[in-house]
C-alpha positions as YAML, in Angstrom:
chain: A
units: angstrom
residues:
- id: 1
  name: UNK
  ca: [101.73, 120.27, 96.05]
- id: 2
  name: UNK
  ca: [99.56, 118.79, 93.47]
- id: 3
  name: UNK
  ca: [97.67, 115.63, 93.70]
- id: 4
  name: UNK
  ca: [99.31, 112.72, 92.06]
- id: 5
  name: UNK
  ca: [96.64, 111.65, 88.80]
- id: 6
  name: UNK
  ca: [97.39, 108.42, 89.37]
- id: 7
  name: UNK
  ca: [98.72, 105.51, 91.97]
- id: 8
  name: UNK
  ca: [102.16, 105.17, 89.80]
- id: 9
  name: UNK
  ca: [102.35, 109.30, 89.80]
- id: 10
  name: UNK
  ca: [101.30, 109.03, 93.56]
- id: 11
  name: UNK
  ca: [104.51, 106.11, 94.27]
- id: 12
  name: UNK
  ca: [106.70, 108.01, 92.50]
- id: 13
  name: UNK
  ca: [106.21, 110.69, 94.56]
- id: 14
  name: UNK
  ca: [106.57, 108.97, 97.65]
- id: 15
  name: UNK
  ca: [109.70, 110.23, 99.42]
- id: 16
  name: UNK
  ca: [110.07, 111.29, 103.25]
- id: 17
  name: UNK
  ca: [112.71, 113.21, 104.95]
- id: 18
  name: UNK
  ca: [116.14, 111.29, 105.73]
- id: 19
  name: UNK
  ca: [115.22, 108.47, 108.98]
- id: 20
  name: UNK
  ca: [116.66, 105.74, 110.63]
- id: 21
  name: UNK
  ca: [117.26, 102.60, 108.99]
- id: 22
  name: UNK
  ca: [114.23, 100.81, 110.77]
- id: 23
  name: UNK
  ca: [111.62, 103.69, 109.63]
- id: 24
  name: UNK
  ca: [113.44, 104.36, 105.99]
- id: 25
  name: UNK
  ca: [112.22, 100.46, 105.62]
- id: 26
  name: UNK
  ca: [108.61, 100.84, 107.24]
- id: 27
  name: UNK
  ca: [108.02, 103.76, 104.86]
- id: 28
  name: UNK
  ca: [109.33, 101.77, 101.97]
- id: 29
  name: UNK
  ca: [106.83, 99.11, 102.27]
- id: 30
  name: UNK
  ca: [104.08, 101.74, 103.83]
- id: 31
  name: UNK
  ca: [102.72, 102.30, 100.42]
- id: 32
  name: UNK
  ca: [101.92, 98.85, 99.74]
- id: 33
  name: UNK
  ca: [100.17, 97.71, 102.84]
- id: 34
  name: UNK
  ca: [98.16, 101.57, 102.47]
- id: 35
  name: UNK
  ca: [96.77, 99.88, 98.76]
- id: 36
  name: UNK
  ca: [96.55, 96.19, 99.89]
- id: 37
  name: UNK
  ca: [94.42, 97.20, 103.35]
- id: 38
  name: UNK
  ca: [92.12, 99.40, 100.11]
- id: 39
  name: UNK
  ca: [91.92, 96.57, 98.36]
- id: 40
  name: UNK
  ca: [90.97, 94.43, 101.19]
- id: 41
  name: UNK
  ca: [88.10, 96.94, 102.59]
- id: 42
  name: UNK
  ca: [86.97, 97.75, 99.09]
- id: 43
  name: UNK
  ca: [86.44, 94.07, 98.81]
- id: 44
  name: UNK
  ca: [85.02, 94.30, 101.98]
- id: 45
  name: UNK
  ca: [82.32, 96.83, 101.16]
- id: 46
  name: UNK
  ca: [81.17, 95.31, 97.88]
- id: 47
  name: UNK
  ca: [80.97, 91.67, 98.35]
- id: 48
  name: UNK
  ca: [80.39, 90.99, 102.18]
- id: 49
  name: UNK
  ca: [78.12, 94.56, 102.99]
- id: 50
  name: UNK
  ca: [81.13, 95.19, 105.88]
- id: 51
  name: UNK
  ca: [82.68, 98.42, 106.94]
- id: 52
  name: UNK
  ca: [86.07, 99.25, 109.03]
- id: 53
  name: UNK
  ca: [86.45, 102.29, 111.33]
- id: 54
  name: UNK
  ca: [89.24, 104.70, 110.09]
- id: 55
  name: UNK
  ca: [91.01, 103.95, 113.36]
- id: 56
  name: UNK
  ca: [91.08, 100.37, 112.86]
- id: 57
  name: UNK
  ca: [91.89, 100.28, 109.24]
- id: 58
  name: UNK
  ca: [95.13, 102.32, 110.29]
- id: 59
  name: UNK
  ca: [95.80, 99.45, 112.84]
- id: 60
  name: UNK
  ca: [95.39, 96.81, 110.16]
- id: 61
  name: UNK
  ca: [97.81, 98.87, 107.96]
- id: 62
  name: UNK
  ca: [100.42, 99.31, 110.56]
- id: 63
  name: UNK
  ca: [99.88, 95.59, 111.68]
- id: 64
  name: UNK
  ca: [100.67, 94.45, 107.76]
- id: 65
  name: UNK
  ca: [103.65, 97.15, 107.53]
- id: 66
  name: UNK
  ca: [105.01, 95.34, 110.70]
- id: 67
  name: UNK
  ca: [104.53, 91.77, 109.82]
- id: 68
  name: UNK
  ca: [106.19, 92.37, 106.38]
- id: 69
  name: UNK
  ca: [109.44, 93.31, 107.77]
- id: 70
  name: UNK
  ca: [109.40, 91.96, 111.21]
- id: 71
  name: UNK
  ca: [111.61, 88.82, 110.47]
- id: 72
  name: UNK
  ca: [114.44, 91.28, 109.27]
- id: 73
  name: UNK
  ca: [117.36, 91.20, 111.47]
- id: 74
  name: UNK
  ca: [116.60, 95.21, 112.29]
- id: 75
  name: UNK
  ca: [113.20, 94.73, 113.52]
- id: 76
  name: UNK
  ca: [114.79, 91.61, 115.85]
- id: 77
  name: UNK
  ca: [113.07, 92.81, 119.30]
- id: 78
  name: UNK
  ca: [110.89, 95.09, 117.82]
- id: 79
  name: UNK
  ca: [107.26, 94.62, 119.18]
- id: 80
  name: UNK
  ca: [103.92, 95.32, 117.65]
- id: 81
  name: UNK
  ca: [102.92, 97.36, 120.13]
- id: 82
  name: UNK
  ca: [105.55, 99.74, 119.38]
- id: 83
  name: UNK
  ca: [104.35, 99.95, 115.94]
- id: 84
  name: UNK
  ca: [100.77, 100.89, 116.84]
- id: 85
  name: UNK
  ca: [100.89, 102.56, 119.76]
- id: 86
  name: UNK
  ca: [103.95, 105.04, 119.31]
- id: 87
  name: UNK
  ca: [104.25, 104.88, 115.57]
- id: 88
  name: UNK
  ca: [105.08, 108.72, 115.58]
- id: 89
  name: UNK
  ca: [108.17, 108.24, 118.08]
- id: 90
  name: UNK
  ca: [109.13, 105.14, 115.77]
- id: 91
  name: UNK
  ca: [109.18, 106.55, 112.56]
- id: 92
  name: UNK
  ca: [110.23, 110.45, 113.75]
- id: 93
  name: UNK
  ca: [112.00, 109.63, 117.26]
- id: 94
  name: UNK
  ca: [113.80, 106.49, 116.84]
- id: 95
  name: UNK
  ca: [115.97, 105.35, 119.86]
...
C-alpha cells in the first residue's frame, strides 16, 4: 500500500472490513476526531509549550469518537469505558 499524498487521498482511502452497525459508525467518524485531536495537540505544542503522551492522545481520540455518537439510539447503554478499555472487542468482537 502506498501512502496517501494528502489528507483528502488519505479519507478517501479510508475503508475497513464489513462490522457491526455500532463500529461501521465509530470508524465513520474515527477519521475526524484522529485530525481534530492533531489539530488540538498541534495547537497545543505551538502556542501553550504542552505535550500529550501517545497513550493519552489515543484516549482523547476515542473519548471524542464516543461523545460524537453517543446520543444515537445504537450507542443507548453503551459506556465509555467500553470504548477505551476494550476498543478492540468493540470494533472487531461486537456482542
Amino acid at each position: 500500500m502506498v501512502m496517501p499524498k494528502d489528507v483528502e487521498s488519505l479519507l478517501l482511502q479510508w475503508h475497513f472490513k464489513p462490522l457491526s452497525d455500532r463500529a461501521t459508525i465509530m470508524m465513520e467518524v474515527l477519521p475526524a476526531a484522529i485530525l481534530w485531536s492533531i489539530w488540538l495537540e498541534r495547537n497545543q505544542r505551538a502556542f501553550a509549550d504542552k505535550e500529550l503522551e501517545m497513550g493519552r492522545m489515543l484516549v482523547n481520540i476515542k473519548t471524542l469518537a464516543f461523545r460524537w455518537v453517543s446520543l444515537l439510539e445504537l450507542f443507548k447503554g453503551v459506556h465509555l469505558d467500553v470504548i477505551i478499555g476494550r476498543w478492540e472487542n468493540f470494533i472487531f468482537q461486537p456482542p
